[in-house]
N, C-alpha and C positions, 0 to 999 in steps of 0.2 A: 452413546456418542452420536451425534447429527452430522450429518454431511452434507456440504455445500456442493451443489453442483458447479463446474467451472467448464467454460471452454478449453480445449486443451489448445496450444499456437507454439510453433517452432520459436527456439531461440534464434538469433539473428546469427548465419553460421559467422563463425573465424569469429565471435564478438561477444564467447561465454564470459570472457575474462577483459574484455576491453570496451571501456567506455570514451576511449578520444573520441570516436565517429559515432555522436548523436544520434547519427541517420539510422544506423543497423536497430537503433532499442524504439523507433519511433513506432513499427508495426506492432511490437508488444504491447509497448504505452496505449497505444489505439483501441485492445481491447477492452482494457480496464475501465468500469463504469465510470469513475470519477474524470476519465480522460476522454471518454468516445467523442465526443465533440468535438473538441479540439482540431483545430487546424492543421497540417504538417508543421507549417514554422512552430507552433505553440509546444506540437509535441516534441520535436526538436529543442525547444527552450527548456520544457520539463526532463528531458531526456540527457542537456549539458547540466544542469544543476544537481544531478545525482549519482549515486555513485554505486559499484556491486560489492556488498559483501557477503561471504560465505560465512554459514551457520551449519555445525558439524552436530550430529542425533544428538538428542536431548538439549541443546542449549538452549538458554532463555535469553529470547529475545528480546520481550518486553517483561516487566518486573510489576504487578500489582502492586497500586500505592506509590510508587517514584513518578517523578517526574517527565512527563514526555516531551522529547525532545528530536524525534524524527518519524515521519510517514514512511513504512513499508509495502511495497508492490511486490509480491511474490512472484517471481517470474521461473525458477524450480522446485519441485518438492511438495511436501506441506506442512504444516503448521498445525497443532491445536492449540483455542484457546479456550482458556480456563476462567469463569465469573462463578464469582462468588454466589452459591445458594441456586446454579443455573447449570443445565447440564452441558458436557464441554462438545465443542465445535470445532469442527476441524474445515481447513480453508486451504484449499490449493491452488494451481498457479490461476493469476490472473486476480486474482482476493489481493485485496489491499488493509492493511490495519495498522493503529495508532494515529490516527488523521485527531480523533475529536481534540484530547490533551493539546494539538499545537493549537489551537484557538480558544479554548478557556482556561488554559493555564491550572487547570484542575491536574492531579494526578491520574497515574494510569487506573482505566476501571479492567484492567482484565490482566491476566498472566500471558503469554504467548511462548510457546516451546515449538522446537522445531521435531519434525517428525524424518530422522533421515538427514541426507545432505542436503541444505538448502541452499536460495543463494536469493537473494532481494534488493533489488533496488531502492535505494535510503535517499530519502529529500530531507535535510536536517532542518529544524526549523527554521533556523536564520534564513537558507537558502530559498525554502517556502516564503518564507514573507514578503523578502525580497522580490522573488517571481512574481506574486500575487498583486503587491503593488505597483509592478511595470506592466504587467498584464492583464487585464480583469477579464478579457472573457476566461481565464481558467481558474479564476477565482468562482464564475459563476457556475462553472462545473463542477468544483466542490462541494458547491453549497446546493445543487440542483441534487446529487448524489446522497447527500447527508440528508436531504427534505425526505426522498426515497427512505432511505432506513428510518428518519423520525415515522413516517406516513405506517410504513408496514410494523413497525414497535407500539405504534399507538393502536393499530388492529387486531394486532395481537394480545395486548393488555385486558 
């Protein structure tokens, strides 16, 4: 099993469970590589359009082969994920996955289970799109981030 190194960063207190106030989730948002750039207001913007839900040991988050249909920020716990013929990876807080599927509409390439009690910030895609086309600098941070994993996949190949 490989392990991802993460920074580790406090939740936003009084705010494990509540997403009305934007403001408490924008420090977390902050660390996450797809976000670092981003603005307050931006993070702010990305921070109303998502929502928390908890994932209890063992659940499957993401389902190899289905459909994706929302981006995960891991913000407790962690996660293994499972690729087919690839040995499994496990991703803790601050790790983000399911981004690719909301942009080519391909299925998901990997399984995703939660390791423990988790709990993740979900941008569904609708909401993503939406963001993306009132926004663009956080468009360009998605795509600045995904250049990143293309660049270091292809060095590694």
């Amino acid at each position: 099993m490989t392990r991802v190194p993460v920074g580790r960063f406090a939740l936003p207190p009084g705010r494990r469970d509540d997403l009305s106030a934007a403001q408490g989730w924008t420090n977390v948002l902050a660390e996450v590589p797809i976000f670092t750039d981003l603005s307050q207001r931006h993070l702010r913007k990305v921070a109303s359009a998502s929502r928390l839900v908890r994932f209890h040991e063992g659940a499957s988050i993401i389902r190899e082969g289905t459909p994706g249909d929302a981006l995960y920020v891991l913000v407790d716990g962690e996660v293994s994920v499972h690729r087919r013929g690839l040995p499994t990876l496990t991703l803790g807080i601050g790790s983000f996955f399911g981004e690719m599927a909301l942009f080519d509409d391909s299925p998901r390439s990997a399984s995703v289970v939660a390791n423990g009690s988790v709990m993740c910030l979900v941008i569904t895609r609708a909401r993503l799109h939406k963001l993306l086309r009132s926004e663009p600098p956080i468009a360009l941070g998605l795509l600045k981030e995904l250049a990143r994993r293309l660049r270091v996949a292809q060095s590694v190949a």
